[in-house]
N, C-alpha and C positions, 0 to 999 in steps of 0.2 A: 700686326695690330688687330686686335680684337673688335668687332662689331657689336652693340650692343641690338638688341631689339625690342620695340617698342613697350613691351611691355618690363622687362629690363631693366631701361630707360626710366620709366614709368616707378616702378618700383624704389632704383636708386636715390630719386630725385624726392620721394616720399620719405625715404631712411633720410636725406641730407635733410630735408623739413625738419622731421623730428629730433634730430642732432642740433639743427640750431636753434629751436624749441625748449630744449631741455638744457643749453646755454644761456641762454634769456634767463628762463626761470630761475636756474642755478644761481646765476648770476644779482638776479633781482634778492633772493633771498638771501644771499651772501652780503649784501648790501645791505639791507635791511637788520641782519643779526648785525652786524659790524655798528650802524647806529642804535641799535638796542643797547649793546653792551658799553659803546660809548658815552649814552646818557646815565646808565647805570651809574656808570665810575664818575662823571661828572657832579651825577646830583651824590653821590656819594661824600665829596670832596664840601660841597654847600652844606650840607647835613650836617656834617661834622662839627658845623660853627653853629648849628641850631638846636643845641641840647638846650630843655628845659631844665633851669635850675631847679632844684629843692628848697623848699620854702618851710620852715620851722614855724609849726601850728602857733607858737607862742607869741612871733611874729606877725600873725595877723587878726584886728581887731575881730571884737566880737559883735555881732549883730548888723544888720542891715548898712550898707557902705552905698556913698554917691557923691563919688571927686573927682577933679577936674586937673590932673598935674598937665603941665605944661613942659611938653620937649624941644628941643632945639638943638640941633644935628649943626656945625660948621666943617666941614672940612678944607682945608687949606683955604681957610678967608672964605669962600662959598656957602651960605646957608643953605642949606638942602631942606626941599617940600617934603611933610610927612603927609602921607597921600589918605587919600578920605577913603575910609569904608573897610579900615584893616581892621580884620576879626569879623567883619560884617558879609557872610553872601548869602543865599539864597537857604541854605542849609545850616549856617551856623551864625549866632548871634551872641559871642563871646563877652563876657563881663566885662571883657577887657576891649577896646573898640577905639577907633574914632570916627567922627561924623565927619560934614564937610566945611567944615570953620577954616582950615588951612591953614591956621595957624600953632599946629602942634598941640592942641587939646588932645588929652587922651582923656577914656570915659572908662569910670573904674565905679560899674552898678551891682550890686553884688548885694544878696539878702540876705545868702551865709559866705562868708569870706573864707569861713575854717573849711568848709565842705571840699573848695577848692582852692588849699592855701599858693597855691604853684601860679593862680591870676594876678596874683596882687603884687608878682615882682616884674621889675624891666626888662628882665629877661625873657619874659611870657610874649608881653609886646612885640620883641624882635624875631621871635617862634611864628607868632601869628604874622607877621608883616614877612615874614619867609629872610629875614637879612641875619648874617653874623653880626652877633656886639658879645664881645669879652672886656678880658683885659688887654687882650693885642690886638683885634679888630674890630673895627665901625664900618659894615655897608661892606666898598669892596677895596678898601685900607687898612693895611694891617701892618702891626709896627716892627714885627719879625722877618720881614718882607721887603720892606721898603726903605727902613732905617726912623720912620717916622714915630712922633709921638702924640699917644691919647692921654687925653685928660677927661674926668666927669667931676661936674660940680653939680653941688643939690644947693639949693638958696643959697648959692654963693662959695660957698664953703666945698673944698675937694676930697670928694667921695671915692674909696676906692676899694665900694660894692661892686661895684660894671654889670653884669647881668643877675648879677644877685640881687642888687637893692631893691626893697619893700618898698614899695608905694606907702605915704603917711600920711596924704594927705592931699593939699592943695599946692604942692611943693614943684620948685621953677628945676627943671631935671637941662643942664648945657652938657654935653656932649663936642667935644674941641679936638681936633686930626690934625696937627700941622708937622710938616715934614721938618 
């Protein structure tokens, strides 16, 4: 059996430090990339539903615009809050918006509409509010998925623009997810 000596000792005990030092570390960074690239691929997967439409110049009026459509989200019997302040922070104050009325006003202020024809459709809204709406998904329901079905009515009547559709006005936009 070998004896060590103190300095030895000393020494060995300094190498096990740094071996478990650079285990931590390892460790801590391996973890860290591992959730880096996990969010990557996640918000990858949310992106995917958040393509802004193309919006045909001809499409959107001409001159100074200030309407008031009104959304309304149900999914399976549940009316869902459209939350105050989308499009709205400290950096960005998008034509496309709503205030805090809570009852689904969207604010559609716009001086040239043509400059930026991509604000004036429903699809911009769900961009700026960060949620997928197609024609298979609403929020986090989707009828590929789930087996369920959307429906979009514009005043009444069934629209099936989905992220497409132009804003036209003062027009009642229902949005329906039932399984």
């Amino acid at each position: 059996m070998e004896i060590l000596s103190k300095k030895e000792k000393f020494r060995y005990e300094k190498e096990k430090e740094k071996r478990k030092k650079k285990i931590i570390i390892g460790s801590i960074i391996f973890i860290i990339l591992g959730l880096f690239i996990y969010f990557i691929i996640n918000s990858a997967k949310i992106s995917s539903n958040l393509n802004i439409p193309l919006v045909e110049p001809s499409e959107v009026p001409k001159g100074k615009i200030h309407w008031h459509p009104k959304l309304e989200i149900i999914i399976e019997g549940e009316k869902i809050i459209i939350p105050n302040n989308i499009g709205i922070t400290p950096q960005l104050h998008s034509p496309t918006h709503t205030h805090d009325e809570g009852d689904g006003t969207i604010h559609l202020e716009n001086d040239n509409p043509k400059s930026k024809p991509e604000t004036m459709s429903l699809g911009y809204f769900f961009y700026l509010w960060k949620k997928p709406f197609n024609e298979t998904c609403i929020l986090d329901k989707c009828t590929n998925i789930d087996g369920g079905k959307l429906h979009m009515y514009v005043d009444g009547n069934e629209s099936f623009e989905f992220e497409n559709y132009v804003f036209k006005g003062e027009e009642e936009i229902k949005i329906i997810y039932n399984k």
